[in-house]
BAKOL-676396 format. One record per residue (C-alpha): x, z, y. Coordinates in nm, 3 decimals. Each point is the difference from the previous one (the first is absolute). Layout:
BEGIN
         x         z         y
         X         Z         Y
...
//
This chain:
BEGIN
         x         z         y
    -1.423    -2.122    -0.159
     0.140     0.291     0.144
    -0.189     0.336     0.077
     0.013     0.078     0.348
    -0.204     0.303     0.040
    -0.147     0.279    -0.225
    -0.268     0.242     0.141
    -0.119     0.289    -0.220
    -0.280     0.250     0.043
    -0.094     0.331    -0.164
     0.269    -0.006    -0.254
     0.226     0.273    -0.112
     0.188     0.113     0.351
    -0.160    -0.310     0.153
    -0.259     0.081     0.189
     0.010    -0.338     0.191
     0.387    -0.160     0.062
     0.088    -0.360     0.064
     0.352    -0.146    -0.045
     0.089    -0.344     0.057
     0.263    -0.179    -0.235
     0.238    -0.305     0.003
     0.250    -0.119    -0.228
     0.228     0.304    -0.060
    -0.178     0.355     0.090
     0.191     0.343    -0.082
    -0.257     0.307     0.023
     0.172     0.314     0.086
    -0.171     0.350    -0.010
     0.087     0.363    -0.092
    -0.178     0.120    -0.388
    -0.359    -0.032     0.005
    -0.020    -0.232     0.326
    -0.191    -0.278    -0.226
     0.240    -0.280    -0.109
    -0.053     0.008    -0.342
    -0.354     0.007     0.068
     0.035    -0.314     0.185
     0.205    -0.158    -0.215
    -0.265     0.138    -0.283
    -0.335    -0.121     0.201
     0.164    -0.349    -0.020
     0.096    -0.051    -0.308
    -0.341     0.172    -0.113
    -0.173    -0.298     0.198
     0.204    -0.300    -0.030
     0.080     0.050    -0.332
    -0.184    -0.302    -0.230
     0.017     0.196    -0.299
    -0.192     0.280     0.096
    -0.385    -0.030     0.032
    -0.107     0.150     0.413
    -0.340     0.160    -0.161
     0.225     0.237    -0.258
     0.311     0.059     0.210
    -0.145     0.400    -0.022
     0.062     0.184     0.295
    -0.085     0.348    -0.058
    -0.195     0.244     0.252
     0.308     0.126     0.101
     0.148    -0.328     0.126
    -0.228    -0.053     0.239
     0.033     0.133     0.334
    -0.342     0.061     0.059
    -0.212    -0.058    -0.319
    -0.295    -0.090     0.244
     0.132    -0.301     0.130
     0.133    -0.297    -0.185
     0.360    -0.109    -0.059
     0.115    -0.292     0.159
     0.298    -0.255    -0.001
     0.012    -0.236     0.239
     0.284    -0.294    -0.082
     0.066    -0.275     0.249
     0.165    -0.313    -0.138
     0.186    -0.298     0.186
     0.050    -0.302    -0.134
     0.386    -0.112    -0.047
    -0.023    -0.288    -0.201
    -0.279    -0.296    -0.034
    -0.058     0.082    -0.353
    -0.139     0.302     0.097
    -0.236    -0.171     0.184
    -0.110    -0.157    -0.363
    -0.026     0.367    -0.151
    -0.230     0.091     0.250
    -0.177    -0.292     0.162
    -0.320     0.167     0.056
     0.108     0.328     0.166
     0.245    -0.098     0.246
    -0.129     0.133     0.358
     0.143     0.014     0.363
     0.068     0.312     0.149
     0.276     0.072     0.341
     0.073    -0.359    -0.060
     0.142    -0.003    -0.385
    -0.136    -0.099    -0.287
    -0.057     0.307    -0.224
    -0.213     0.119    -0.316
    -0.124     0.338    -0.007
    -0.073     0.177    -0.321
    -0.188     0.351     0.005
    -0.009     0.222    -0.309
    -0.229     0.292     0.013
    -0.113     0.313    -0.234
    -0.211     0.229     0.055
    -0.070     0.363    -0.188
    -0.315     0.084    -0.219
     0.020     0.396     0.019
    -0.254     0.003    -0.273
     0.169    -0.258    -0.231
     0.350     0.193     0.066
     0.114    -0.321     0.037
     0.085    -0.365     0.252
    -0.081    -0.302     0.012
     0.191    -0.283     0.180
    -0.037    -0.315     0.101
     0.285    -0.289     0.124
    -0.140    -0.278     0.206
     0.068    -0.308     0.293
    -0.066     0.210     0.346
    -0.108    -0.328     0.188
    -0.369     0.020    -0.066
    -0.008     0.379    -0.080
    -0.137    -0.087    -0.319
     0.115     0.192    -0.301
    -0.120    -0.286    -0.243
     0.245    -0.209     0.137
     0.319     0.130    -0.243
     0.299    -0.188    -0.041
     0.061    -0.163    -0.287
     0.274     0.119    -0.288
     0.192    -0.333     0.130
    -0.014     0.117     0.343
     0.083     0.339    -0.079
     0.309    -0.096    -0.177
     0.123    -0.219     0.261
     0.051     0.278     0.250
     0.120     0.292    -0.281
     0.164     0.294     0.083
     0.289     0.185    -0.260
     0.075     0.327     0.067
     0.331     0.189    -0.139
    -0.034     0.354     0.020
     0.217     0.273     0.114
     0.146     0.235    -0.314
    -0.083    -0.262    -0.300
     0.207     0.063    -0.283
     0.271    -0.269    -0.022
     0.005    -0.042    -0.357
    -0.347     0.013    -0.042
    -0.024    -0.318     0.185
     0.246    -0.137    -0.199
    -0.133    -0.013    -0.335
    -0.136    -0.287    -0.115
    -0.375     0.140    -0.057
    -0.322    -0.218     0.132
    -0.038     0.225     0.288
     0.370    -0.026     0.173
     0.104    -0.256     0.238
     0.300    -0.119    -0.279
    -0.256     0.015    -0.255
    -0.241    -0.225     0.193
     0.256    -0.255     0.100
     0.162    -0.004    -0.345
    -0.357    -0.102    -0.176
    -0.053    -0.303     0.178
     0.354    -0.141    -0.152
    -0.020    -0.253    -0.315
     0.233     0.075    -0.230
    -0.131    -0.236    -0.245
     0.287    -0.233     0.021
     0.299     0.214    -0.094
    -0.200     0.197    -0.193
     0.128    -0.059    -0.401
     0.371     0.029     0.189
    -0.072     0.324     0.142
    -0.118     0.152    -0.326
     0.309    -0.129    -0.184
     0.218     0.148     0.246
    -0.168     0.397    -0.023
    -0.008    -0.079    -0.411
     0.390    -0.025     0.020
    -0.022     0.296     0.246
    -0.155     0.210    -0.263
     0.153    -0.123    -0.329
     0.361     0.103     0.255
    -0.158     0.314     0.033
    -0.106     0.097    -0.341
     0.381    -0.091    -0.138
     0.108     0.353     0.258
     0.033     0.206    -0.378
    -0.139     0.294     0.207
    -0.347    -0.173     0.083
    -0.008    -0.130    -0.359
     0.068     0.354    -0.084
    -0.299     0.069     0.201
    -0.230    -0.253    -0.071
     0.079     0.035    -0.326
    -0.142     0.368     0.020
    -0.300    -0.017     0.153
    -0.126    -0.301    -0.218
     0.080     0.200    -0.281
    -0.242     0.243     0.119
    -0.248    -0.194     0.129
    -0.009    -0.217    -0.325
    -0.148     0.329    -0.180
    -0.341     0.026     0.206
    -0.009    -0.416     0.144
     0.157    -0.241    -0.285
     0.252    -0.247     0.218
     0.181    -0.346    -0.090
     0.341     0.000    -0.012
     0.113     0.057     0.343
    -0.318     0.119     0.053
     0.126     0.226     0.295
     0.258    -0.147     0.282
     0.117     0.062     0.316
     0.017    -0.239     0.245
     0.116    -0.102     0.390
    -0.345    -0.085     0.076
    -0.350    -0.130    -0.099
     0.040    -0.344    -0.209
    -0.324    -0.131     0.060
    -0.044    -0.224     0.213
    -0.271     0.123     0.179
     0.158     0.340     0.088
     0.376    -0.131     0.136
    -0.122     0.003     0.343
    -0.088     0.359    -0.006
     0.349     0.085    -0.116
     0.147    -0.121     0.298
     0.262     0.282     0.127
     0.163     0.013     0.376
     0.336    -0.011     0.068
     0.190     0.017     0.297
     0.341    -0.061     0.059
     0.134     0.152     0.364
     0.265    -0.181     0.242
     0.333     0.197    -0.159
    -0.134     0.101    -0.342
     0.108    -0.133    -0.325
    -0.283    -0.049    -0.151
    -0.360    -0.002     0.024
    -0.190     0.332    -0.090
    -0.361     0.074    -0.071
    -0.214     0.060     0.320
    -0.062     0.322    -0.173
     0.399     0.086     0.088
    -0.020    -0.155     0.333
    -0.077     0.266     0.328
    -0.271     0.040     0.201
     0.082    -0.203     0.251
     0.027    -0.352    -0.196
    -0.263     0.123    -0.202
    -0.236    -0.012     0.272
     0.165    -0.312     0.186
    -0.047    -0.178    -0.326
    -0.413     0.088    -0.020
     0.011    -0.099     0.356
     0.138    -0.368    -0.074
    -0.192    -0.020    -0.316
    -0.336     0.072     0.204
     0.085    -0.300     0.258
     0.061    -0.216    -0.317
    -0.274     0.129    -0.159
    -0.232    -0.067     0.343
     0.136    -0.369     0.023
    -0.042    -0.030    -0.396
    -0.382     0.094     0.064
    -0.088    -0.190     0.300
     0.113    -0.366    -0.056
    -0.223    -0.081     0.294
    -0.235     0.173     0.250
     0.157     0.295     0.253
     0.125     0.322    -0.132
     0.108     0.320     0.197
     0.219     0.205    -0.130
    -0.063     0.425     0.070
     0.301     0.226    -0.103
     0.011     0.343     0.026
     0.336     0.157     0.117
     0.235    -0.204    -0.172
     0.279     0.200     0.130
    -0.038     0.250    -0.294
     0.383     0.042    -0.163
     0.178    -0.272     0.225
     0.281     0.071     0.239
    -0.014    -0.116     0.369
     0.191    -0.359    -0.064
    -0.254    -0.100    -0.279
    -0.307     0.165     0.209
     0.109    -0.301     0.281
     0.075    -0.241    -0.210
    -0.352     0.059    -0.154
    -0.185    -0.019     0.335
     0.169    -0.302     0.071
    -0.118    -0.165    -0.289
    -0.335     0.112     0.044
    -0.013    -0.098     0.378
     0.097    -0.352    -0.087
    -0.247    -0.090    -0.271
    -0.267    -0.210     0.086
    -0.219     0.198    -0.186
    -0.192     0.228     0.184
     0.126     0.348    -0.052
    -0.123     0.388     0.091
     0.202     0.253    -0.084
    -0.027     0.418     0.047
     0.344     0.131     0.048
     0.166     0.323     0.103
     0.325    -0.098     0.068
     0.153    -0.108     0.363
     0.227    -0.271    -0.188
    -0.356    -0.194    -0.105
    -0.057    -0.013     0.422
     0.360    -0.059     0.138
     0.022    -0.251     0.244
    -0.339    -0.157    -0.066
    -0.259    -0.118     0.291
    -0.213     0.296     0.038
    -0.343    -0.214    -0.039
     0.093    -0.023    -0.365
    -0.029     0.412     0.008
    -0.339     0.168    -0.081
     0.011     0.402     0.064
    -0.303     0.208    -0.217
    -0.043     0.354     0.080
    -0.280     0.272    -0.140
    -0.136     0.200     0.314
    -0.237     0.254    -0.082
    -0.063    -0.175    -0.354
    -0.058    -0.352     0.171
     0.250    -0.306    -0.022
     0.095    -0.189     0.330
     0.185    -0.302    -0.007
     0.260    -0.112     0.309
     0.120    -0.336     0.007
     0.160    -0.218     0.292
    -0.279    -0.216     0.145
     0.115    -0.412    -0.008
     0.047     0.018     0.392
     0.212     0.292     0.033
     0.344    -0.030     0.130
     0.165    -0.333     0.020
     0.180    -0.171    -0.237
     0.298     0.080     0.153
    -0.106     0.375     0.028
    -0.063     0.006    -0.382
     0.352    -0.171    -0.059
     0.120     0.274     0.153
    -0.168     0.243    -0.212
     0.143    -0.195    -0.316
     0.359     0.028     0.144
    -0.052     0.412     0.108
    -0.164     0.145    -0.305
     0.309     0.023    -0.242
    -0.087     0.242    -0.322
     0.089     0.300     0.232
    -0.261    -0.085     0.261
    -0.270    -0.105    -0.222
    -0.063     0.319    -0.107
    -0.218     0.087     0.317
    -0.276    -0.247    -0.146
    -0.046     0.296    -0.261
    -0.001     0.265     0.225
    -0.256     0.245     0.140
     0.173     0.001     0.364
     0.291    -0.127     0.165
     0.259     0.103     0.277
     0.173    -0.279     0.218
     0.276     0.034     0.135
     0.316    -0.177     0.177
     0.291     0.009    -0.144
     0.124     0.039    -0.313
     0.154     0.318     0.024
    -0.361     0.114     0.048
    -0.082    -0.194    -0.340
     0.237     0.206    -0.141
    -0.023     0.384     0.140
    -0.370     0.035    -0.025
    -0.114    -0.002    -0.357
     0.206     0.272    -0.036
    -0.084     0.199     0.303
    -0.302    -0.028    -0.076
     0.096     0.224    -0.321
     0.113     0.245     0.238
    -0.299     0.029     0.213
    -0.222     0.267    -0.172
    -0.355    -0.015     0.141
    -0.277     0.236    -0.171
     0.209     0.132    -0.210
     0.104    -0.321    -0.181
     0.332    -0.275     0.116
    -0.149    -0.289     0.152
     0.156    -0.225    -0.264
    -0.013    -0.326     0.111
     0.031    -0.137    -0.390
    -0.229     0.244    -0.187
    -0.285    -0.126     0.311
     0.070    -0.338    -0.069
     0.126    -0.045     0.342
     0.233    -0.316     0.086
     0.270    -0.037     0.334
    -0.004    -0.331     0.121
     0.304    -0.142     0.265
    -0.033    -0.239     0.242
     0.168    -0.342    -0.115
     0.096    -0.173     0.350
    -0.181    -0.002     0.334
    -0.372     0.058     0.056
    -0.034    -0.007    -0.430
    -0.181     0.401     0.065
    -0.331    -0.132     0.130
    -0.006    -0.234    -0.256
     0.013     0.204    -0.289
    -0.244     0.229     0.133
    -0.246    -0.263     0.070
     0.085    -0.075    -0.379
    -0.050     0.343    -0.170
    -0.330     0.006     0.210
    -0.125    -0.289    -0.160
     0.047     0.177    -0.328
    -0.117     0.308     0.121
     0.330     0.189    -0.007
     0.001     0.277     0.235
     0.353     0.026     0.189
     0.137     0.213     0.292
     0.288    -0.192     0.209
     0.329     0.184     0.117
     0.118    -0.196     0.297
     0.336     0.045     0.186
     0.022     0.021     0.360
     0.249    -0.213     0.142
     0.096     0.010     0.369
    -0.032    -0.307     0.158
    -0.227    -0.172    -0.282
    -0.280    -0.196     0.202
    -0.179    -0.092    -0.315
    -0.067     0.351    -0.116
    -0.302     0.004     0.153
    -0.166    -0.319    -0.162
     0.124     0.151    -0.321
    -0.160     0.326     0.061
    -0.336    -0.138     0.083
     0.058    -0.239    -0.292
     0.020     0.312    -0.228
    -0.279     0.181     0.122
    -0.226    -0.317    -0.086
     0.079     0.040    -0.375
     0.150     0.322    -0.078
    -0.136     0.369    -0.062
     0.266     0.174     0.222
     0.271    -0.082     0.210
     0.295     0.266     0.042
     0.250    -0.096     0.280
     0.341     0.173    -0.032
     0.221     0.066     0.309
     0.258    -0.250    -0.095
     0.108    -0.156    -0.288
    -0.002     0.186    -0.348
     0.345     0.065     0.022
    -0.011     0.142     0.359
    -0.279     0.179    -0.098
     0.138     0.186    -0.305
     0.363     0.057     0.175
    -0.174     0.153     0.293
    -0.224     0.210    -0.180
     0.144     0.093    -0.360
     0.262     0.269    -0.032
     0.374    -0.188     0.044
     0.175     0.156    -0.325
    -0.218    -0.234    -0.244
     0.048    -0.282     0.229
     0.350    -0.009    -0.021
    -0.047     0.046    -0.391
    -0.170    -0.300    -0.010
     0.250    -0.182     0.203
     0.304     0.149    -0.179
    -0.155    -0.174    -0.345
    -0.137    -0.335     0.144
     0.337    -0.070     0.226
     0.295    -0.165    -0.162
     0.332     0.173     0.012
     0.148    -0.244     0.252
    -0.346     0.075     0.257
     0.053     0.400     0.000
     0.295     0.014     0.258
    -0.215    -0.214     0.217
    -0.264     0.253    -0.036
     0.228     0.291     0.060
     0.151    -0.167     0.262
    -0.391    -0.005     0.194
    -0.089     0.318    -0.100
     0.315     0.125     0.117
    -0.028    -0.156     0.356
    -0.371     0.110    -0.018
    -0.002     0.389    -0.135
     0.363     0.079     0.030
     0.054     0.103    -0.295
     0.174    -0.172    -0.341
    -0.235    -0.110    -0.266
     0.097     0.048    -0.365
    -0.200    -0.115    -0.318
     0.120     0.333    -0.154
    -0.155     0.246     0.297
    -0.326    -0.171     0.145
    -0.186     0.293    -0.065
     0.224     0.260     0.218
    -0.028    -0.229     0.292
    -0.106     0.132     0.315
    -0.064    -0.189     0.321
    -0.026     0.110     0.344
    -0.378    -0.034     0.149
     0.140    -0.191     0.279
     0.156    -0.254    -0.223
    -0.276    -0.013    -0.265
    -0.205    -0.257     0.142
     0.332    -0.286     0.020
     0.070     0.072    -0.348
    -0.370    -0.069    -0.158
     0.067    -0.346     0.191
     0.306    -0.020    -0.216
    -0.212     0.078    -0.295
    -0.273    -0.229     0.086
     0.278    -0.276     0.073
     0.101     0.037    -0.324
    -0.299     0.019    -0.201
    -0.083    -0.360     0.120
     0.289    -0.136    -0.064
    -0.066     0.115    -0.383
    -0.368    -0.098     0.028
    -0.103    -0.073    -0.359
    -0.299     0.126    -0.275
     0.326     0.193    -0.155
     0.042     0.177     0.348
    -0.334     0.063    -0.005
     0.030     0.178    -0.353
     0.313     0.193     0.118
    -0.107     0.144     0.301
    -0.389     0.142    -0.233
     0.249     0.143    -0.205
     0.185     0.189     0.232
    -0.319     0.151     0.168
    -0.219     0.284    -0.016
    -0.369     0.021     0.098
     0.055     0.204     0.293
     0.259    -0.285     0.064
    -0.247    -0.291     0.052
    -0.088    -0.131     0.348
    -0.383     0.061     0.061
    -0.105    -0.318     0.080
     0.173    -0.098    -0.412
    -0.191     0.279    -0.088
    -0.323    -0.144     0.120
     0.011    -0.277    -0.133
     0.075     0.116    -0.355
    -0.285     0.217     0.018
    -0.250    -0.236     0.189
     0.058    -0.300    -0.267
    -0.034     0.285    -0.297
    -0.360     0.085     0.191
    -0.067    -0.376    -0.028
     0.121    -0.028    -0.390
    -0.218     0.304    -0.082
    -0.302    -0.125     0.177
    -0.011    -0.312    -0.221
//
């Protein structure tokens, strides 16, 4: 079985929000959006060893504490043998076989207390429960975000080790085992200084509690039989270290890879047969960016279903942007915004796959984007935008959560806006003029279909900002992105175009003649395109002012801030 859709009502942030699910799913949303109450109403619900009348949701978990809570799961079938789990409630619905199961709880305000209630939704009838079987063939195991790593570890009935390590017969190898951790401690107890020791402290002990001789030793670990298990210890031993070390000695990072990979042991270890699913909760806590893909990849290729929470663009690089659901908290309400099964074409969403690198992905966590052309635009506006000051405060693109997004290849703008409107992105387009460009039109209307605002410069950004920004800091730009062997070409134009000599050393005294100033901002402009780039983008910010920025730049700083803030 696989879960295909999950509707809940009146819970938490949830007033009523529907997300549809397939094999791999990656939930993105800022704090407090709802995906850990997602992945929480789930596991709550399709967890077999938790009863649905005492799950205990307090007052303050409902939404409303009038109306009931509800969680609607869809099932479809992937396998025949979950046809013999569930014979009985198999129904027809679009065309697929599914099974829908309904758990609902409502509130007794006089009881202070809940009452739920986990049943088949084909008949409506709530006497119609699943059975533990049937509850255990479709089981859900959550692993939560911040767990303590060596908590987990410890070999304790509650722990996934712990758990797994139980259901292992020693019985076999047991009299050799005891032999060997005798010989361990008789090695020990020849060290003089803990004979010294033990020595010591039976001495003293002896006076209130008579002993044997050797009534007090210390030893490796427990020597009865029944306790070896529990003694178990981890050790890891890295690629390029001598030796293994104690988990305890081992970072963060493999600390928490290592809980990861024992919890999809510990999930195939529990489910020898039936369907599990598999909910983690940012497992990009203490990893760097190479193991953060790796991890993803790993994920995306099980065959067990997986749904993971994440807040990292390297969990979302390059993947088809169906697998993507966004969660945000408007107002104190949770919406979800997912790609519906008939948008864009395959080949569209191929594209996607290809265009969102780790850089790009970012704009699925954003609260507004700007798209642009070029990627000297990529580069120059985030920090313009620091420049702009509007009411009082810079129009920081990063502390707004606002993302620049470049065009990747012809006709790839009106694509991506029809995207981020599908996950209810709001964007403002920046879109070159260029003379002679028949299709600028289609584009343009294209926008306008999809996108919040439209600002048209006068030419390209390049022309714009050489014709409009003050030349000095142009020709600083130009003076660090040109290599040595480029700058006599450059003073070479400028020279034919200003009459005058252009030095590194004396931009800023240079003076041009009004009659002559409008040939050398077409030098400039020449220039700056030959150098087009996100580092000539991050130059040229640099090198300006406020008062410096073209007003149509300006606008659209300040109109996509207006759309971050109105989120």
């Amino acid at each position: 079985m696989i879960l295909k859709e999950c509707e809940i009502e009146n819970l938490r942030c949830f007033e009523r929000v529907s997300v549809r699910l397939g094999r791999f799913n990656v939930v993105l949303g800022a704090n407090n959006s709802g995906k850990s109450n997602l992945l929480e109403a789930l596991h709550r619900v399709l967890n077999p060893w938790t009863d649905p009348e005492k799950i205990g949701y307090t007052r303050e978990d409902f939404f409303d504490p009038e109306k009931p809570i509800r969680i609607n799961l869809t099932l479809g079938s992937a396998d025949p043998q979950d046809h013999a789990a569930f014979t009985d409630w198999f129904e027809t619905l679009e065309g697929e076989e599914v099974v829908r199961i309904r758990f609902e709880c409502r509130y007794n305000p006089e009881e202070e207390m809940s009452t739920g209630s986990l049943y088949f939704a084909k008949h409506d009838n709530q006497d119609e429960k699943p059975s533990y079987r049937q509850r255990n063939y479709v089981c859900i195991f959550l692993r939560k975000a911040g767990v303590n790593p060596l908590e987990e570890m410890r070999t304790t009935s509650r722990t996934w080790l712990g758990k797994m390590l139980r259901s292992i017969d020693i019985s076999s190898r047991k009299d050799e085992i005891t032999k060997s951790l005798s010989q361990a401690a008789d090695t020990l107890g020849e060290i003089p200084d803990i004979r010294d020791l033990e020595s010591r402290i039976s001495t003293h002990l002896d006076k209130v509690i008579p002993l044997e001789r050797d009534g007090f030793k210390f030893t490796v670990s427990s020597l009865e039989p029944d306790r070896i298990l529990r003694g178990i210890q981890v050790y890891v031993r890295t690629r390029g270290s001598q030796s293994r070390f104690h988990v305890e000695r081992q970072g963060l990072g493999t600390q928490d890879s290592l809980l990861t990979s024992m919890f999809r042991v510990y999930v195939d270890h529990a489910m020898r047969q039936g369907c599990p699913i598999l909910a983690i909760e940012e497992p990009e806590a203490h990893l760097h960016p190479h193991i953060q893909r790796t991890l993803r990849s790993e994920n995306s290729r099980s065959p067990t279903q997986t749904i993971l929470t994440t807040h990292s663009p390297f969990f979302i690089q390059g993947m088809d942007p169906a697998q993507i659901i966004i969660l945000r908290n408007i107002g104190g309400k949770a919406t979800a915004s997912q790609l519906a099964e008939d948008d864009f074409t395959p080949q569209d969403r191929s594209r996607f796959e290809k265009y969102f690198d780790v850089g790009r992905s970012e704009v699925f966590f954003s609260n507004a984007a700007l798209l642009v052309e070029g990627p000297t635009e990529t580069g120059a506006f985030p920090p313009l935008s620091a420049r702009v000051v509007e009411g009082g405060e810079p129009c920081d693109f990063d502390k707004h959560s606002i993302s620049v997004l470049g065009e990747e290849g012809a006709g790839t703008m009106p694509l991506l806006s029809g995207l981020l409107s599908k996950f209810r992105i709001p964007h403002i387009a920046v879109l070159d003029t260029h003379p002679g460009d028949t299709d600028q039109q289609r584009k343009l209307a294209e926008l306008s279909k999809t996108c919040q605002k439209v600002i048209q410069l006068d030419s390209d950004f390049e022309g714009t900002v050489a014709s409009q920004c003050p030349i000095s800091p142009l020709l600083f730009t130009l003076s660090e992105l040109l290599d040595p062997k480029d700058w006599p070409n450059l003073q070479s134009d400028w020279q034919s175009a200003a009459g005058t000599y252009l030095t590194r050393d004396h931009i800023e005294q240079i003076e041009i003649r009004p009659e002559q100033e409008a040939e050398a901002r077409k030098v400039v402009a020449k220039w700056l395109r030959k150098r087009k780039g996100h580092l000539a983008g991050r130059l040229l910010a640099s090198n300006l002012q406020e008062a410096d920025i073209p007003t149509k730049l300006r606008e659209a700083i300040t109109e996509t801030q207006r759309l971050a803030l109105s989120r």
